[in-house]
C-alpha positions as CSV (number, residue, x, y, z in Angstrom):
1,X,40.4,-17.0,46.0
2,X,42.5,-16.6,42.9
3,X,42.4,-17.4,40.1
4,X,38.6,-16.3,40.6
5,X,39.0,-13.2,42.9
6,X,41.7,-11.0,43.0
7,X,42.5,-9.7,46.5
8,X,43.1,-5.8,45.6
9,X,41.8,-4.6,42.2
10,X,37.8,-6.3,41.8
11,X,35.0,-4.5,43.2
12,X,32.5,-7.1,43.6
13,X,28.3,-6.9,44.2
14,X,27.1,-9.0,47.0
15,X,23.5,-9.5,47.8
16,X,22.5,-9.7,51.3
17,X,19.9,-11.8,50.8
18,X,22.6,-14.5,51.8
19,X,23.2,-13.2,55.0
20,X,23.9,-14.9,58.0
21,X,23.8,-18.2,55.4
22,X,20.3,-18.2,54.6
23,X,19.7,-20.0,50.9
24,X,23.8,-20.9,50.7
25,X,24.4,-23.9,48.8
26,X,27.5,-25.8,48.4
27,X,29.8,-24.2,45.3
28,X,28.7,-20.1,46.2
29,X,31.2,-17.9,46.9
30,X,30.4,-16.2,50.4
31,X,31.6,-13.0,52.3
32,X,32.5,-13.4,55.8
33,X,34.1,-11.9,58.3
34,X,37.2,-13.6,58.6
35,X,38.3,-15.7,61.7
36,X,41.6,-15.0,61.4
37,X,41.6,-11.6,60.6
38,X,38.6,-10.2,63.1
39,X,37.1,-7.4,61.6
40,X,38.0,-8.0,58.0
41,X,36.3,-9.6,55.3
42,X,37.1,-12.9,53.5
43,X,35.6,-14.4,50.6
44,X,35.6,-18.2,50.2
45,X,33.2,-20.9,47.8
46,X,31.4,-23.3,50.4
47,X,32.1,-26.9,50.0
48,X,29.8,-28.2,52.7
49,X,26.7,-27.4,54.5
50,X,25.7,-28.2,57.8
51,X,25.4,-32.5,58.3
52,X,27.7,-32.9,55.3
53,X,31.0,-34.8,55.6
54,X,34.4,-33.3,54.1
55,X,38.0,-34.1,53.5
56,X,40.2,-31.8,56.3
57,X,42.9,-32.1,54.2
58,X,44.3,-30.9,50.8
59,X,43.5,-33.4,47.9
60,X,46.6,-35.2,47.1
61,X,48.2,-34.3,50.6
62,X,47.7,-37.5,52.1
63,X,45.5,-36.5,55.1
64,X,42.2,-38.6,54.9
65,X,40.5,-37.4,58.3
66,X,36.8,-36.6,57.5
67,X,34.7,-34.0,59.7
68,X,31.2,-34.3,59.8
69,X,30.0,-30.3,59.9
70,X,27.9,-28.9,63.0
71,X,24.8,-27.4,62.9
72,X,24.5,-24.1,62.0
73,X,28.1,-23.9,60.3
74,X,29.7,-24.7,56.7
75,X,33.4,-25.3,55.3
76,X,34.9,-23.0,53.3
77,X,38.0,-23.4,51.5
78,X,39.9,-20.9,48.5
79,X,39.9,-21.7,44.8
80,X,43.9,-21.9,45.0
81,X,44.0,-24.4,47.8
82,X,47.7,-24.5,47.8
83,X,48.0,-21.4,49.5
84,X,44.6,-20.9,50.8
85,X,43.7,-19.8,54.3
86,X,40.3,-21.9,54.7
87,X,38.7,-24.0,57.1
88,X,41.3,-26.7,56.8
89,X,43.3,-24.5,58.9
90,X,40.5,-23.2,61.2
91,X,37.5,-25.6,60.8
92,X,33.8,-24.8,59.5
93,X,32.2,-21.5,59.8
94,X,29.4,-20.6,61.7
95,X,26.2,-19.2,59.2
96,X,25.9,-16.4,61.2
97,X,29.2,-14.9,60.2
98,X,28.3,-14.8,56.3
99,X,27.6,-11.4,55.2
100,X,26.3,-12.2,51.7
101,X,26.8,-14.0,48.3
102,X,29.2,-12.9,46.0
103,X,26.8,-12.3,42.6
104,X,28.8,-10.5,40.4
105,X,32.3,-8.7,39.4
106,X,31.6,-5.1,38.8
107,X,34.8,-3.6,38.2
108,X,37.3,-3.6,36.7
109,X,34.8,-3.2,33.7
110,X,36.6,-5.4,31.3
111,X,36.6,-8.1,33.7
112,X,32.5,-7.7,35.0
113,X,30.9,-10.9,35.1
114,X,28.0,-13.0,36.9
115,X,28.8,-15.7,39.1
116,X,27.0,-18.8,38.5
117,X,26.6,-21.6,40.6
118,X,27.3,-24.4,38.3
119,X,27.2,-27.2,40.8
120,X,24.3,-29.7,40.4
121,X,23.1,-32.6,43.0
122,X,25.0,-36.1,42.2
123,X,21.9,-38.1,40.8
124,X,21.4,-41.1,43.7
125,X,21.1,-44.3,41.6
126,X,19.6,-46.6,44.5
């Protein structure tokens, strides 16, 4: 998740309000327990919901296979795709393995910040 997260010095608050992938929307960053490292967590911005089509590959890779996402799962992918370990490695996530939105940075305390969702709906012209 860099540049956004970095994997040993943020402390991070996470509301569990989120859990299990209720209220998620596409752009939040999630906590999870990872699927390739049982037992540990992972953090990861969802870039589809359930019923949403998405890209499996890396933008500009080449790869143009689309997967439509099953019930009760979403697609998670890192904020440095290059080197991210993300569902275009092991596919979408199942809701029930989210443990919570990521809200805010805490420490270090020169760095706290909210995270806002930013991402709006594409207005449908038709």
């Amino acid at each position: 998740m860099l540049p956004t997260i970095s994997v040993s010095n943020d402390w991070f608050l996470i509301s569990r309000a989120y859990r299990r992938g209720r209220g998620v929307q596409v752009g939040d960053i999630v906590s999870f327990e990872s699927v390739v490292e049982p037992g540990q967590k992972a953090f990861k911005r969802v870039l589809g919901l359930e019923g949403d089509c998405v890209m499996m590959g890396t933008p500009g890779s080449g790869e143009t296979q689309m997967i439509r996402i099953p019930e009760g799962h979403c697609w998670v992918v890192g904020d440095n795709l290059e080197w991210s370990r993300d569902s275009r490695m092991f596919g979408p996530i199942p809701l029930a393995l989210i443990k919570g939105k990521i809200i805010a940075r805490v420490l270090p305390w020169s760095e706290r910040k909210w995270f806002e969702n930013d991402l709006r709906p594409v207005a449908d012209d038709h």
